[in-house]
Each structure stands twice: as C-alpha cells, then as structure tokens.
C-alpha positions as CSV (number, residue, x, y, z in Angstrom):
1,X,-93.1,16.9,80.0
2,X,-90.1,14.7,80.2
3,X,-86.5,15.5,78.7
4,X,-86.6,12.3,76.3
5,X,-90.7,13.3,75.8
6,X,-88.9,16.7,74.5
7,X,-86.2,14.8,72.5
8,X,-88.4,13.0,71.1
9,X,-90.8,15.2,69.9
10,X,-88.1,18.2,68.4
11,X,-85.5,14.9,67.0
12,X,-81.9,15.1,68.5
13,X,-81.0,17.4,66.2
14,X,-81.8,21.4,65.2
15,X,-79.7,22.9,62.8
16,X,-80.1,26.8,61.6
17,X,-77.8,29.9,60.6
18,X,-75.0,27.2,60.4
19,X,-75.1,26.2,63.7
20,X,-76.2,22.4,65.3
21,X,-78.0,21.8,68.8
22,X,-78.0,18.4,69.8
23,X,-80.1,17.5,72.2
24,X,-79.3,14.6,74.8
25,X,-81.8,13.5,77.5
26,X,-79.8,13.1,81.1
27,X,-82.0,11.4,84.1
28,X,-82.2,13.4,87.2
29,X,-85.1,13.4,89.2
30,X,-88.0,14.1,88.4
31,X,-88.8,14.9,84.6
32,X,-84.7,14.5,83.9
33,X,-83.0,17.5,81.7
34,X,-82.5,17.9,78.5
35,X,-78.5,19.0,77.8
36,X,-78.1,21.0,74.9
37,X,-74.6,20.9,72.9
38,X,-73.8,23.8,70.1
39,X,-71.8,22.9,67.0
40,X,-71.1,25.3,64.6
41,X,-67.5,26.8,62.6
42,X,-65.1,26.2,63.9
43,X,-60.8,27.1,62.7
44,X,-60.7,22.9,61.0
45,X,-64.5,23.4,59.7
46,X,-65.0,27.0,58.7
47,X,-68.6,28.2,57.8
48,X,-70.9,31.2,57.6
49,X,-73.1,32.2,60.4
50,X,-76.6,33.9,60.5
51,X,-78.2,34.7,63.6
52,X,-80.9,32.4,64.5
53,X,-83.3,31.6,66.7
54,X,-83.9,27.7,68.2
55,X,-87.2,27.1,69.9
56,X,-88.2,23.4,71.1
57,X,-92.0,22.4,71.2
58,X,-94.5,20.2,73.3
59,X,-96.4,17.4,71.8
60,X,-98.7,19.9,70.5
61,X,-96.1,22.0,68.5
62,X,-96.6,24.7,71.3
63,X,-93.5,26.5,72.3
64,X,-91.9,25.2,75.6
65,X,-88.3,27.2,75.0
66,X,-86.6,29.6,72.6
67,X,-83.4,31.1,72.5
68,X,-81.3,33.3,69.8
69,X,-78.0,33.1,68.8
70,X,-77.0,36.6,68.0
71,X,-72.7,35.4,67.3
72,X,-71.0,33.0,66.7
73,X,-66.7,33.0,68.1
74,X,-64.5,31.1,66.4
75,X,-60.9,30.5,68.3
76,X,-57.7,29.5,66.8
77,X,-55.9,27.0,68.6
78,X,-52.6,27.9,70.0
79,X,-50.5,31.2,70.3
80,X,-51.9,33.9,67.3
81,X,-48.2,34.6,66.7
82,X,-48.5,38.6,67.4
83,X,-51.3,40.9,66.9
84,X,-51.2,41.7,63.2
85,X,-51.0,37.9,62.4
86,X,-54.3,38.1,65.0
87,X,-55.8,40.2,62.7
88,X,-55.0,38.3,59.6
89,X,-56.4,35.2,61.0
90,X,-60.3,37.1,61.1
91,X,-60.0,38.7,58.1
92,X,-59.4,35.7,56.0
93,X,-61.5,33.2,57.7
94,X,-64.3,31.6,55.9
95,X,-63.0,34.1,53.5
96,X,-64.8,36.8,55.4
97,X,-67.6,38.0,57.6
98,X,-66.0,37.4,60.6
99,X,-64.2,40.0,62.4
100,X,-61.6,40.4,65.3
101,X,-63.2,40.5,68.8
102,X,-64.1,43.5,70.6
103,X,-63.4,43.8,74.3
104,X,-67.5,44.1,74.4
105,X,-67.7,41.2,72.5
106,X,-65.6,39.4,75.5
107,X,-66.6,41.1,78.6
108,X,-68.2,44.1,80.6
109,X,-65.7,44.3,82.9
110,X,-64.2,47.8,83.4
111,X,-60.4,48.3,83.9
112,X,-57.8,51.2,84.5
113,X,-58.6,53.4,81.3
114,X,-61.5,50.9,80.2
115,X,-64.7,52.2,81.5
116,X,-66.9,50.9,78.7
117,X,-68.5,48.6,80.8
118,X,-70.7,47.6,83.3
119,X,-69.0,45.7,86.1
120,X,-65.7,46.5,87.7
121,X,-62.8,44.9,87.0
122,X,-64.4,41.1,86.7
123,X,-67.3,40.6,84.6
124,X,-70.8,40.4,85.4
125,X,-72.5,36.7,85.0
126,X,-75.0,38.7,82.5
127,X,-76.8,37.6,79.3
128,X,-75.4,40.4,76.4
129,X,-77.7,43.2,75.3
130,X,-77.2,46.0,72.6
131,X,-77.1,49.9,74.7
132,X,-76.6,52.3,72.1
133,X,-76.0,50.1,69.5
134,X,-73.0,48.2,70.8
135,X,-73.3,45.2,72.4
136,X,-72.7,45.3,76.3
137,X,-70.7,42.1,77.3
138,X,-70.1,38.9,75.3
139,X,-68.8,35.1,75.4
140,X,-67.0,35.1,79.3
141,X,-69.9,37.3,80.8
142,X,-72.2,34.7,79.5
143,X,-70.6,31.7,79.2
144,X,-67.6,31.6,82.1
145,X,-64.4,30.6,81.7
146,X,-64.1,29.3,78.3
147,X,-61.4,26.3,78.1
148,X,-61.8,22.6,77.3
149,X,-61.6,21.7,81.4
150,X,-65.7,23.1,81.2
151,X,-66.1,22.6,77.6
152,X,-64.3,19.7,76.6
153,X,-64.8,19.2,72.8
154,X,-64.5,23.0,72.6
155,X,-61.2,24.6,70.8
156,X,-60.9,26.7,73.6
157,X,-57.5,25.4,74.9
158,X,-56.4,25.2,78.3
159,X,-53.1,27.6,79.0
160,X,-51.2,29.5,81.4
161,X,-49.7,33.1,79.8
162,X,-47.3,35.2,81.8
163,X,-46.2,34.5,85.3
164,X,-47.8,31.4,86.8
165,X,-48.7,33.6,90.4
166,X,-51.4,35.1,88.2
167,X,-53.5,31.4,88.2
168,X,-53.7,28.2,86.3
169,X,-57.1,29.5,84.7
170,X,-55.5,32.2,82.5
171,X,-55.2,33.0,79.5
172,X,-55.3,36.2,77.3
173,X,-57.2,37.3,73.9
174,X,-56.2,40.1,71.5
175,X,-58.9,42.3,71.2
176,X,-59.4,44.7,68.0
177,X,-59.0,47.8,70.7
178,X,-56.6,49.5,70.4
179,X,-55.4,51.0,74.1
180,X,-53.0,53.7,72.3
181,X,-50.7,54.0,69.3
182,X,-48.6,50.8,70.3
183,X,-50.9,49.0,72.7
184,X,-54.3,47.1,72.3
185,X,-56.8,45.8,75.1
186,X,-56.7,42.0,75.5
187,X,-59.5,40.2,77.9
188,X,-58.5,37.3,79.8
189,X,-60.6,34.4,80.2
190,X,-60.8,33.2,83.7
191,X,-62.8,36.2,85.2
192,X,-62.8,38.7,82.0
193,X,-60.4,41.2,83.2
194,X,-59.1,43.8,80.3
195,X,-55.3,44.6,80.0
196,X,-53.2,46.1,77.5
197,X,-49.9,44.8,76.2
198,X,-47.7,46.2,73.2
199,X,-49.4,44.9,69.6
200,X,-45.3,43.8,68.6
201,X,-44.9,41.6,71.1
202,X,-46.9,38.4,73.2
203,X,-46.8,35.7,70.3
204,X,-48.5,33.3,73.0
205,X,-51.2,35.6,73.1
206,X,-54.5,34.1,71.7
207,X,-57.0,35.1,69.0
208,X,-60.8,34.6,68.5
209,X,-62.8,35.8,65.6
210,X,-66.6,36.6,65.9
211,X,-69.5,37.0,63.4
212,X,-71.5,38.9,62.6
C-alpha cells in the first residue's frame, strides 16, 4: 500500500486523548512514507491528556499500524527561574494533572549515585516500559535529543547551559528527584546524562511537565 493510498484512506488527520497526528505522504522510492507529526498541549495551548492509542488501517479497515501514547511532556520555554518556580510551573498547568518530570520519565541512564537505570551514564535508544511499576526511561531514550534543530515547530529550545567545553547540544532539565536535602537530579538533553545541582540556584535551568 502506498503512503498517500494510507493517507487517504485514515484522512490527514487523527485526533484522541487530546493529542493530533497529522499525516503527510513524502515520495521515496518505492511505496513513499508516510511522516507522522504529533500536536498536542503545549505551555501557549494548555490541555488535558488521556493516553491513547492511534492505529491506521488498509482499504479494508484492517490494521496496518498502531501505536500508544502513554505521556504527554509539556516544556516551558526559557530558563524555569529556579527549582521551586520549576515546580510551580507543573502544578498549575492546565490547572492540574500534570506533574514535574521524573529522571525515569527523561532517561535510563545511570550516573554517580543514580543507579536506577539501565544504561550507563548515556541513555539507551530504547522504547519505555513499566518494571515494577515505574516506568524505565522516557522522552530522550526514545526520542533523542529534543531541541527545535530535529524538531523544529517543537518548544523544545535550542541552548547552551554552563561552560560551552561541555557541547553546543546541551541543555539541562530539573527533575522532581531530589539528589539530597539541597540538591535535585537534572537530565540533560543531548545524550541523557543525570547530574545534580543545588535546588537555590541555576535560574537557566529548564523545566518540563508530564502527564499522566
């Protein structure tokens, strides 16, 4: 079947749980591929989120592919101004049912005093799973590095934090973690590594929410 066949058949549009697919037919040899964009809340357009599951169908309204969307990350553009203004942001957005990000809800990297994950000290390319009722890994582990140079009309800025040595790719997310009495985990989004840095200070430090 043909990606504008599949197009056509499903519509351009998807919508469920509060999220959008839009579905755009690109030609490459032989059958083309069919490039799938997600649109959902976002810190301009906030919404609720219910995980969902998206299947397109064949001609004959048999399934040809399914996938479930089990969060949904919302980012706030620019520096969170400080952890507890971090935390303010998620707990009044939408107002409610979204939360501040875990480190597993970033990465399964593992890291100095972090051994809660999987891979060491980058993240594992690896779709999430729950083990033990957590969930193992999250948005960089599945998605990459999350900025507007690989997702353009994303609101995941591009930005250096800290000294520029450590790579233009860079940039650092508060994480609801706490490391000890004064520090939290933050995750970094160029490879996923997890860090600590004092919850008073870093008001260039970022901030992304996730629900459910």
């Amino acid at each position: 079947m043909k990606a504008q066949d599949i197009v056509n058949t499903n519509g351009r549009t998807i919508s469920a749980g509060g999220v959008t697919l839009t579905l755009n037919a690109e030609n490459t040899l032989p059958t083309g591929l069919v490039k799938i964009n997600l649109t959902g809340p976002k810190e301009g357009h906030p919404g609720s989120f219910i995980p969902s599951t998206f299947y397109l169908h064949d001609k004959n309204n048999d399934p040809l592919y399914s996938f479930r969307l089990e969060r949904w990350y919302v980012t706030k553009k620019g520096g969170a101004g400080g952890y507890q203004n971090a935390v303010a942001f998620c707990d009044n957005f939408n107002g409610g049912g979204y939360r501040m990000t875990k480190v597993l809800d970033f990465t399964n990297a593992r890291r100095g005093n972090w051994q809660n994950g999987i891979a060491d000290l980058f993240y594992k390319r690896k779709i999430s799973y729950k083990m033990n009722g957590y969930w193992m890994g999250g948005l960089f582990s599945e998605w990459g590095r999350m900025t507007q140079i690989y997702y353009t009309d994303s609101d995941w800025e591009y930005f250096l934090s800290g000294d520029p040595s450590w790579g233009d790719m860079r940039g650092y997310y508060w994480t609801s973690d706490k490391k000890d009495e004064i520090a939290q985990y933050v995750v970094e989004t160029n490879i996923g590594i997890v860090g600590a840095w004092l919850a008073s200070e870093r008001p260039d430090y970022r901030v992304a929410c996730v629900s459910p």
